[in-house]
C-alpha positions as CSV (number, residue, x, y, z in Angstrom):
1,X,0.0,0.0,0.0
2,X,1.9,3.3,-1.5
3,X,0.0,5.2,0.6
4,X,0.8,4.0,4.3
5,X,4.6,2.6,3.6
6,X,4.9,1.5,7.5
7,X,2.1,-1.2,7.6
8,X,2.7,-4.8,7.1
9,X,-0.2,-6.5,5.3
10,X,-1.0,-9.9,6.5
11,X,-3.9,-11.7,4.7
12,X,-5.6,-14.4,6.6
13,X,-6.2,-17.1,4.1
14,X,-9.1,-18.6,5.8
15,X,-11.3,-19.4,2.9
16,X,-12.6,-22.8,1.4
17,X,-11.2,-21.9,-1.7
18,X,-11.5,-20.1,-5.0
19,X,-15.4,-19.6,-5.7
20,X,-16.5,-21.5,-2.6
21,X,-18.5,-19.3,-1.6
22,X,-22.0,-21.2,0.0
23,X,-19.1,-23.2,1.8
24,X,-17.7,-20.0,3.2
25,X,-21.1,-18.8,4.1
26,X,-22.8,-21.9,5.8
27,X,-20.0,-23.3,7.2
28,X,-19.6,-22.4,10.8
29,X,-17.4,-24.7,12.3
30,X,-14.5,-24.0,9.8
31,X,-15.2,-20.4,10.4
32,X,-14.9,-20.7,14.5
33,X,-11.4,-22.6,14.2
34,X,-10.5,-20.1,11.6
35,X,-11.0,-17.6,13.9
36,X,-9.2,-19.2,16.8
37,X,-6.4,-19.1,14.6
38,X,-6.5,-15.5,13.7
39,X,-6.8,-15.1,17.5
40,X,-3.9,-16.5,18.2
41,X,-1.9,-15.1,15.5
42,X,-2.8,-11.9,17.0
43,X,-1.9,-12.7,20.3
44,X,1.3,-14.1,19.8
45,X,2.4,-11.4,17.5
46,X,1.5,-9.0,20.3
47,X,3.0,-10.3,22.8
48,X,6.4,-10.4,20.5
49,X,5.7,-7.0,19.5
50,X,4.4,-4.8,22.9
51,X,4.3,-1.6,21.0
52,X,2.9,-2.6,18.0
53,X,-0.7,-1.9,16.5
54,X,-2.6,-4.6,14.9
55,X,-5.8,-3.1,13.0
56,X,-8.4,-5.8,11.5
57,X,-10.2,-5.6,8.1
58,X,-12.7,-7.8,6.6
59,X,-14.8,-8.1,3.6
60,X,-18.1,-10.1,3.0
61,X,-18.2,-13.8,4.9
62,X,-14.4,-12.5,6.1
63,X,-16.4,-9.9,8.5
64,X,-17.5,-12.7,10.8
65,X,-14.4,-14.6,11.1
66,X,-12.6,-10.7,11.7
67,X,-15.5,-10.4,14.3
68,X,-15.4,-13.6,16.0
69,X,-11.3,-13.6,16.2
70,X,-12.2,-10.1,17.8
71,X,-14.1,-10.9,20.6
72,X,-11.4,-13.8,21.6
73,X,-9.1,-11.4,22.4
74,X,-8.6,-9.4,26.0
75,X,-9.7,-5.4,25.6
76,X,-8.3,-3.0,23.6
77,X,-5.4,-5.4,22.2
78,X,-6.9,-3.7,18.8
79,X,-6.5,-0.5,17.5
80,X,-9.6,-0.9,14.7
81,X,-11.7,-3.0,13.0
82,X,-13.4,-2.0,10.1
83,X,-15.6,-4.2,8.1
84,X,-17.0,-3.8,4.9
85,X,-20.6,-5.4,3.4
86,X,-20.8,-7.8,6.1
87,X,-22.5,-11.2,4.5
88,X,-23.5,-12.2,8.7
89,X,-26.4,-11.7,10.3
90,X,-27.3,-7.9,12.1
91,X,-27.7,-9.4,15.1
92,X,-24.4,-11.0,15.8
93,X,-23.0,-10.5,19.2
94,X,-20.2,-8.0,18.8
95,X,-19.9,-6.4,22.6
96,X,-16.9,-8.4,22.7
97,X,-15.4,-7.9,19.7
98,X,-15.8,-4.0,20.4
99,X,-14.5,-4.2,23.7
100,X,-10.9,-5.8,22.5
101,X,-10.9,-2.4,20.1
102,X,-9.7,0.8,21.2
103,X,-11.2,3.0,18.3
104,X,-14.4,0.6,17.7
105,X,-15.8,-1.5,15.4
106,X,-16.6,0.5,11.8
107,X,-19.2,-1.5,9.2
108,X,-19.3,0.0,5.5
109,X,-22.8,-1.4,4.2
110,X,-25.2,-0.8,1.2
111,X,-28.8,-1.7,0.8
112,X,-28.2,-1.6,-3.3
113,X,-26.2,-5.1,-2.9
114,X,-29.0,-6.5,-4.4
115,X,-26.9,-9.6,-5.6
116,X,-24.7,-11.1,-2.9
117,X,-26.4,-9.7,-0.2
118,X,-30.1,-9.9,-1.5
119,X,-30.8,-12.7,-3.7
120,X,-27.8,-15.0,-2.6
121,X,-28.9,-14.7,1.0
122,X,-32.4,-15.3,0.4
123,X,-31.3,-18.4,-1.1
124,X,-28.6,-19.6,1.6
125,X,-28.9,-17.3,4.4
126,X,-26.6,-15.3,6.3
127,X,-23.2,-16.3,8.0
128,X,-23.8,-17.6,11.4
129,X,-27.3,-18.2,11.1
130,X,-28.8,-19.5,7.9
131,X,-32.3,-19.0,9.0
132,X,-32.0,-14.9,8.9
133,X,-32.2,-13.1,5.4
134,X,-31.0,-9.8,7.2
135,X,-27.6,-9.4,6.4
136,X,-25.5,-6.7,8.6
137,X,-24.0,-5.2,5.5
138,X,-27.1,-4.4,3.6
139,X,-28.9,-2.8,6.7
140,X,-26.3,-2.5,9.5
141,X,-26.0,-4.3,12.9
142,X,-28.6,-4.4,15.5
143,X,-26.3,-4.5,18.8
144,X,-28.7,-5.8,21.9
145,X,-26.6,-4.5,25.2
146,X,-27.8,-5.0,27.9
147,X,-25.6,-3.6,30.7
148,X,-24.6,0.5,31.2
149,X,-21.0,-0.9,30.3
150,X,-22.2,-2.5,27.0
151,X,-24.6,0.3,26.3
152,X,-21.3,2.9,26.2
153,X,-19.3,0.4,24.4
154,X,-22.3,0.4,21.3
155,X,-22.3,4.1,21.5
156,X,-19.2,5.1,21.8
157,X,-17.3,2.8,19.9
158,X,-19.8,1.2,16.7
159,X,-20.4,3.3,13.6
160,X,-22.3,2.8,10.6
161,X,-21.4,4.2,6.8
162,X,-24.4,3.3,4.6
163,X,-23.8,4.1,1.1
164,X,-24.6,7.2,-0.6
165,X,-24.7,8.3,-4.3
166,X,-21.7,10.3,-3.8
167,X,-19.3,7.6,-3.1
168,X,-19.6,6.5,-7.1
169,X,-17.2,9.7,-7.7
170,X,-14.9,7.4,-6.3
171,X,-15.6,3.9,-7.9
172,X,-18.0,2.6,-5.3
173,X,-21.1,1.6,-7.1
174,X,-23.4,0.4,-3.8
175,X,-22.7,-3.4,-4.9
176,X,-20.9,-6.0,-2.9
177,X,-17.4,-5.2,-4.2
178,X,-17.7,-1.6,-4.2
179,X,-16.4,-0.8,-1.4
180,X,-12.6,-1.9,-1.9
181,X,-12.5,-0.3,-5.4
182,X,-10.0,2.0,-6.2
183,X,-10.5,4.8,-5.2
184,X,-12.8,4.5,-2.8
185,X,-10.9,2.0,-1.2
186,X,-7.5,4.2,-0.7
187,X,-9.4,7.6,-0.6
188,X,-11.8,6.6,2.2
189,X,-12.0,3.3,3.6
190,X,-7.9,3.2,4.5
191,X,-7.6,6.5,5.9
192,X,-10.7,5.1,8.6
193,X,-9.0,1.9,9.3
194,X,-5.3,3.8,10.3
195,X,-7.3,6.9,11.8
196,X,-6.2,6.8,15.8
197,X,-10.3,7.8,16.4
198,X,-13.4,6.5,16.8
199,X,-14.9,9.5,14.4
200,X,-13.5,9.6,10.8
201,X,-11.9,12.5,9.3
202,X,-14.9,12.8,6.8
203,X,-18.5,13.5,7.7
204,X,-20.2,9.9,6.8
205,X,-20.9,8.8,9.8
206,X,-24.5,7.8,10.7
207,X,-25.5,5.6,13.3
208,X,-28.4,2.8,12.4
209,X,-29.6,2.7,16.0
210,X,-29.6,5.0,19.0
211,X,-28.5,3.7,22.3
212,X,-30.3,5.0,25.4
């Protein structure tokens, strides 16, 4: 990445494989050990690296194993998470994958992802529970906290970005890839991910649901 020369990319290779996409979706088990793994990839390279910052991003059925490897880890060993068009279910548990943030958990979603995220999960049904059509990253995720602590973790550190028509200046179209197209993906999302803040530097935020 030209734009951010001191950060080391490392891709989790967690999928089935090339195109296997119902497998990625429905299948939960591999997803939890994935995970796990992530989790303690993170972990160990923390504790070799005390000072270092470890910032998560996902995309589609990758959301939920970012998520999950999340909320495995004590708080605030993250910096961010930031995941875009999430193909799981809006009402996964993510209090503790928030908590183990210290700048929150940031979900790009579009309700014109009419493909992957309408008709596909009509027809296989979201990640993490097949029986739900209501995928976070078409309509956002419907946190459910239920202590004061929880309640300021949702508010203070969770933040929506629904699409809007001005993001296709910048290549993202409101479909299930749009959101990692250049340049949207350098211009917007990137800058959010390495941002040491829960708000953005851009005026995009809108929250899907108030917390008392």
């Amino acid at each position: 990445m030209d734009h951010f020369p001191d950060v080391d990319v490392r891709p989790m290779l967690w999928s089935h494989g090339y195109r296997r996409y119902i497998a990625d979706q429905r299948d939960f088990r591999w997803a939890n050990t994935m995970s796990s793994r992530l989790a303690s990839q993170i972990l160990a390279w923390k504790q070799a690296n005390p000072t270092g910052k470890v910032f998560l991003l996902g995309h589609s059925a990758g959301c939920g194993i970012a998520l999950h490897a999340a909320s495995e880890l004590p708080p605030e060993t993250l910096e961010k998470v930031v995941v875009m068009l999430p193909s799981c279910h809006s009402k996964v548990d993510l209090i503790g994958a928030i908590r183990a943030t210290k700048y929150g958990v940031h979900v790009w979603c579009s309700d014109q992802d009419w493909v992957i995220l309408g008709l596909m999960i009509r027809m296989f049904g979201c990640q993490y529970d097949t029986n739900s059509t209501k995928a976070a990253g078409r309509w956002g995720f419907e946190p459910k906290p239920v202590t004061e602590e929880e309640k300021v973790l949702v508010r203070d550190k969770l933040r929506h970005y629904p699409w809007n028509e001005t993001q296709k200046r910048l290549g993202n179209d409101g479909g299930h890839y749009g959101a990692y197209r250049s340049p949207f993906l350098e211009t917007i999302v990137l800058p959010n991910l390495f941002h040491s803040t829960v708000e953005p530097p851009y005026p995009v935020i809108e929250q899907l649901q108030e917390i008392p």
